[in-house]
C-alpha positions as CSV (number, residue, x, y, z in Angstrom):
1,X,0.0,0.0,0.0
2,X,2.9,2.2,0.6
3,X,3.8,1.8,-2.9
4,X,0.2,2.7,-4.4
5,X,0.4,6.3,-1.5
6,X,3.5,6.8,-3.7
7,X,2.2,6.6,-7.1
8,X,-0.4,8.4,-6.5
9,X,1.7,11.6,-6.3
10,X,2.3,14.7,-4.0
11,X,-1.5,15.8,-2.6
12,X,-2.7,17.5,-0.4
13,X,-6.4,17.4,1.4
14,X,-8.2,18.5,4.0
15,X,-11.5,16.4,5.2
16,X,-14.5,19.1,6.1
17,X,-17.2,17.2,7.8
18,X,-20.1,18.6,9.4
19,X,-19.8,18.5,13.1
20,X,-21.4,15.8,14.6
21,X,-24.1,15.7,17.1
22,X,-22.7,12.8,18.9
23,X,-18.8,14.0,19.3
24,X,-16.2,11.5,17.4
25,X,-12.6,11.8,19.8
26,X,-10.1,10.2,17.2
27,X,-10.2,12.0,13.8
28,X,-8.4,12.7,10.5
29,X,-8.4,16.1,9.8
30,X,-6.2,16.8,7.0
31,X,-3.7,14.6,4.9
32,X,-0.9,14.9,2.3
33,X,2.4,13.3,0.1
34,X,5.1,16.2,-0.4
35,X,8.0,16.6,-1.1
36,X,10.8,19.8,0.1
37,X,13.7,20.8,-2.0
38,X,16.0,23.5,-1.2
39,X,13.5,25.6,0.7
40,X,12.8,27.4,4.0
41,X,10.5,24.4,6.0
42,X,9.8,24.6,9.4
43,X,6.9,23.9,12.2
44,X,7.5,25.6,15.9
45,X,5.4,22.9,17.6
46,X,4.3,26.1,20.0
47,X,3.4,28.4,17.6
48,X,0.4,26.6,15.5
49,X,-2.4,28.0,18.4
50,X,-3.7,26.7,21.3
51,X,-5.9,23.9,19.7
52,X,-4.4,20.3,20.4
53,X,-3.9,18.1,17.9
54,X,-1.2,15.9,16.7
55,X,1.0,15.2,13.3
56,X,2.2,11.5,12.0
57,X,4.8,12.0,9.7
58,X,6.7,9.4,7.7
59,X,9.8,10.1,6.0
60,X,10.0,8.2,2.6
61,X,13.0,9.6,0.6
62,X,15.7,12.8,2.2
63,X,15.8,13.5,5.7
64,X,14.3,15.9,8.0
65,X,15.4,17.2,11.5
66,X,13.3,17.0,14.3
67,X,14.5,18.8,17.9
68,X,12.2,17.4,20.4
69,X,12.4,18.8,24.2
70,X,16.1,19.2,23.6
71,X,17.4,16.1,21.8
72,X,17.8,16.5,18.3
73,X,16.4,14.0,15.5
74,X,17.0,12.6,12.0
75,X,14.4,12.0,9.9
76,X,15.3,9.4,7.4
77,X,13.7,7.2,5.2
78,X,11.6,4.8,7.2
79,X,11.6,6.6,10.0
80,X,7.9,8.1,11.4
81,X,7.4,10.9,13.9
82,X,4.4,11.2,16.3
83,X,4.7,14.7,17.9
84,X,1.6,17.0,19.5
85,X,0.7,20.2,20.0
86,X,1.5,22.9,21.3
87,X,4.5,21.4,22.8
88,X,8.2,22.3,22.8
89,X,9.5,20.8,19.2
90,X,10.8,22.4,15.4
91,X,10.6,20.0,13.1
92,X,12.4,21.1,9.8
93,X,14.5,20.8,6.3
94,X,18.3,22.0,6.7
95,X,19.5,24.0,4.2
96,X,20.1,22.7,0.6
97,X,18.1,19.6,1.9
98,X,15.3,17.1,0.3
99,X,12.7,15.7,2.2
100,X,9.7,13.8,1.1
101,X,6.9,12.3,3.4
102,X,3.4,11.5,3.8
103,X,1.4,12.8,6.9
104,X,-2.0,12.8,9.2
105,X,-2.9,15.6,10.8
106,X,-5.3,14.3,13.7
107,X,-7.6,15.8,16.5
108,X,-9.7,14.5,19.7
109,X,-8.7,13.5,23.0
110,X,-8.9,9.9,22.5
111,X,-5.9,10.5,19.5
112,X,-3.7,12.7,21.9
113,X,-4.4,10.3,24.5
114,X,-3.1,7.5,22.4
115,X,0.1,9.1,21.7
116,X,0.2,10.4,24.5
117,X,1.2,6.5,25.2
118,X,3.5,6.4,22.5
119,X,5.5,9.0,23.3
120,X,5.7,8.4,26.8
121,X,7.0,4.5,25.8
122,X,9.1,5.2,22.6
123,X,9.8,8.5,22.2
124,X,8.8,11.1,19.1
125,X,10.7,9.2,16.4
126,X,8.9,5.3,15.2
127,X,10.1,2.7,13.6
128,X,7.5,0.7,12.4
129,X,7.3,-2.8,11.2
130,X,6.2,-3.1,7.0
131,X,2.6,-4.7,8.3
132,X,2.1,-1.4,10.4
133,X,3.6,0.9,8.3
134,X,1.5,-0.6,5.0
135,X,-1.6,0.2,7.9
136,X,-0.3,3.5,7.9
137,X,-0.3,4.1,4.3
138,X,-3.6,2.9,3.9
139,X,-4.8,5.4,6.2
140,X,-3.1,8.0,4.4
141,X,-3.7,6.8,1.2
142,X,-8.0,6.6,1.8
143,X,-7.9,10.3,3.5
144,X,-6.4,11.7,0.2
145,X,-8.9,9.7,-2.0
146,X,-12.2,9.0,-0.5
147,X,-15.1,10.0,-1.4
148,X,-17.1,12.7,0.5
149,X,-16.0,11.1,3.6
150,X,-18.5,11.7,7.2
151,X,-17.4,11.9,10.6
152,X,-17.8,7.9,11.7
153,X,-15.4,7.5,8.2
154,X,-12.8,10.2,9.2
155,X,-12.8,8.5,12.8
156,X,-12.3,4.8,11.3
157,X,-8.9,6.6,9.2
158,X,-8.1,8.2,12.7
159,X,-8.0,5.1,14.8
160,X,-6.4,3.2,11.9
161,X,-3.4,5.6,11.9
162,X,-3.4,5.6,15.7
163,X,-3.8,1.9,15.8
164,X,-0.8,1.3,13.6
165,X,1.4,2.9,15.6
166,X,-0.1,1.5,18.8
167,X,0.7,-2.0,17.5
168,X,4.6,-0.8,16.3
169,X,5.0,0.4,19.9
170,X,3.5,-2.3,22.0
171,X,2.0,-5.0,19.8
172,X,5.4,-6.3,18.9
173,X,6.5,-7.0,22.7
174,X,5.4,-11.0,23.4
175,X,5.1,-11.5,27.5
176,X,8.3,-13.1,28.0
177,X,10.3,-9.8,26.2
178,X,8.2,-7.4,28.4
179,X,9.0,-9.5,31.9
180,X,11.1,-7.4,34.4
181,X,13.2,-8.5,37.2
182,X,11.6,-9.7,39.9
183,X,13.3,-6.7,41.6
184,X,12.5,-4.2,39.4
185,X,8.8,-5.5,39.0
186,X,8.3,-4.9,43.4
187,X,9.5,-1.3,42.4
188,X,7.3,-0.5,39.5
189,X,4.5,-2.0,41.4
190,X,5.0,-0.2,44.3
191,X,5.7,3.2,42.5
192,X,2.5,2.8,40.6
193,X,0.5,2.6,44.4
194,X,2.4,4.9,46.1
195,X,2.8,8.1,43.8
196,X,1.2,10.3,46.7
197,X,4.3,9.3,48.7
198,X,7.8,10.6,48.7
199,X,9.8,8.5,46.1
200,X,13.4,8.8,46.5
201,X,15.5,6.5,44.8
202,X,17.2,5.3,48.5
203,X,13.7,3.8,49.1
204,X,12.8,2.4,45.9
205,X,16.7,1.1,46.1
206,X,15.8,-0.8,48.8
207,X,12.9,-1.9,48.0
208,X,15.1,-3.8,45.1
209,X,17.2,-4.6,47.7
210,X,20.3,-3.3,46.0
211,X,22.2,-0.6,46.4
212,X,21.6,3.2,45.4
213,X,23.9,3.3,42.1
214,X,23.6,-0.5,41.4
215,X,19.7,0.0,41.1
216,X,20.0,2.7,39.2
217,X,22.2,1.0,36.8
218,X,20.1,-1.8,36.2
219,X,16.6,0.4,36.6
220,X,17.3,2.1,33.6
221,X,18.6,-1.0,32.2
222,X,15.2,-2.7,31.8
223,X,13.0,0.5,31.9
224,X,15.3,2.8,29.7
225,X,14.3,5.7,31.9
226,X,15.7,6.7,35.0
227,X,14.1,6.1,38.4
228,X,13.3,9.5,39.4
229,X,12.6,10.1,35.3
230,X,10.0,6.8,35.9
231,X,8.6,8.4,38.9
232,X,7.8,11.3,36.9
233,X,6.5,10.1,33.8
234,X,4.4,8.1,36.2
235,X,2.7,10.9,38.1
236,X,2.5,12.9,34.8
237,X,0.1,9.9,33.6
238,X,-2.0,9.8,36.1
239,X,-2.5,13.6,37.0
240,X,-3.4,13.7,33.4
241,X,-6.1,10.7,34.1
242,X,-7.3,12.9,36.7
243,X,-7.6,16.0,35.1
244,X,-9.5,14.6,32.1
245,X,-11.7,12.1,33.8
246,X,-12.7,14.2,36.9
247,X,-13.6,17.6,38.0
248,X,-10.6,17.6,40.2
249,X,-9.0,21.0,41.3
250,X,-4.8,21.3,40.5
251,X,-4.3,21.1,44.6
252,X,-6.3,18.1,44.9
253,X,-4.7,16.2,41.9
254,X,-0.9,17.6,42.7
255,X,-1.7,16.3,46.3
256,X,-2.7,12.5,45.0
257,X,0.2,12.3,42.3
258,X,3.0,13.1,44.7
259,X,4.0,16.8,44.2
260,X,4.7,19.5,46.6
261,X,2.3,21.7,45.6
262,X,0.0,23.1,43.0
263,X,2.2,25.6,41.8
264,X,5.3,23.4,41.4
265,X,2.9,20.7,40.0
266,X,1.6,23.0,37.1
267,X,5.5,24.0,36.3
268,X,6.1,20.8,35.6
269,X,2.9,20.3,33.8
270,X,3.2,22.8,31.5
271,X,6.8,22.0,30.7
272,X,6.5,18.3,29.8
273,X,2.6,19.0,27.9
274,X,2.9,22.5,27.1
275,X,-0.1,23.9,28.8
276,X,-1.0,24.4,32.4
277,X,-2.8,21.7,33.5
278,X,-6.3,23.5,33.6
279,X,-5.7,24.9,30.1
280,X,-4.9,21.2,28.8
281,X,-8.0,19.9,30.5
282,X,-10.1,22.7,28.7
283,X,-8.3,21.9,25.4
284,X,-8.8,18.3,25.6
285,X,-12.7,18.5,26.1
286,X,-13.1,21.0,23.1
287,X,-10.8,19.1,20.9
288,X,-12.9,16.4,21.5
């Protein structure tokens, strides 16, 4: 399928629907092939307004850049970036480059939820799998072409795209390749019911029953993240339940997810999802 996205040439479309009555969360909004050449390209990922949505972007020929929250990116061929907005990211062609790619532009909170996943498990930059990729192109390939398309159709491209990179990230892991430690299993499970509590790494180092830099070592090791990074990311996830699923105020949730306090809670917020956490939960529910 990625072959037929191809041969049917550079396009670009956006898919107007009529709003429905019955709000769809997960939907294509716009789609295109291109191509850059030897041209000024580039996307501030905080300066495209204050409406959240998200871009999947698949490199098929050139290379792009992508610098993401401080690490820098290449983009080349085979390589597919998930990133949302607004959040702190440029995305561009270096000078004298050539870049070609096919992208979905998506909305809805149950599509920045999903890569919300993603990126919180693999990071901004995909490598997907032909099966998942060919998905991909599918999707791509039926937003440019079909046919006075409603809202339950856009949805259904939506969840495709969101579905084949679900699958790339965590579809591919049998059981026995996702298994922890032992050790690092009692830490993970007790972070996860403990995120109100203090979590410094001397007490989830002895929890593994190891000491402080050999359970850092092999934390990272088999989570790829640091402990106090995994504590984070962890109370990141689940203030971000809270905000969306409840009518919770900022105290309350920074109380339950283990920080000090509101203000330092909606620092932190606002750096890692680039809104303040009552802002994102506004967002959310009109993107939806």
């Amino acid at each position: 399928m990625l072959t037929t996205l191809l041969n049917n040439g550079f396009d670009l479309r956006r898919l107007a629907v009529q709003r429905s009555a019955a709000p769809l969360h997960c939907m294509v909004v716009s789609a295109g092939y291109e191509q850059r050449r030897n041209e000024v390209y580039s996307w501030d990922g905080m300066k495209r307004g204050t409406a959240p949505f998200l871009v999947i972007q698949h490199t098929t020929f050139g290379e792009g850049r992508l610098d993401y929250a401080g690490t820098q990116h290449r983009l080349t061929p085979g390589k597919t970036m998930l990133v949302t907005m607004p959040h702190t990211h440029r995305y561009y062609l270096e000078r004298g480059g050539h870049w070609e790619y096919f992208w979905l532009l998506l909305n809805g909170r149950e599509a920045l939820r999903l890569a919300r996943e993603i990126l919180d498990s693999a990071g901004p930059v995909l490598t997907l799998d032909p099966p998942q990729l060919d998905r991909l192109a599918t999707a791509a390939l039926d937003a440019l072409t079909i046919a006075d398309p409603s809202p339950g159709q856009v949805s259904v491209l939506g969840y495709a795209a969101m579905a084949a990179l679900h699958d790339g990230v965590f579809g591919a892991r049998r059981p026995d390749d996702a298994a922890l430690p032992p050790a690092m299993e009692r830490v993970v499970g007790f972070v996860d019911d403990n995120l109100a509590a203090a979590l410094h790494v001397e007490r989830l180092a002895n929890i593994a029953e190891m000491s402080r830099a050999h359970f850092v070592r092999r934390f990272t090791s088999a989570l790829g993240q640091s402990p106090s990074d995994f504590v984070l990311t962890r109370r990141l996830a689940r203030a971000e339940r809270l905000l969306l699923a409840t009518e919770m105020g900022v105290g309350e949730i920074a109380r339950l997810t283990g920080f000090a306090n509101a203000n330092y809670f909606a620092k932190v917020f606002r750096k890692r999802r680039g809104a303040a956490p009552l802002e994102y939960r506004a967002t959310r529910f009109e993107a939806g």
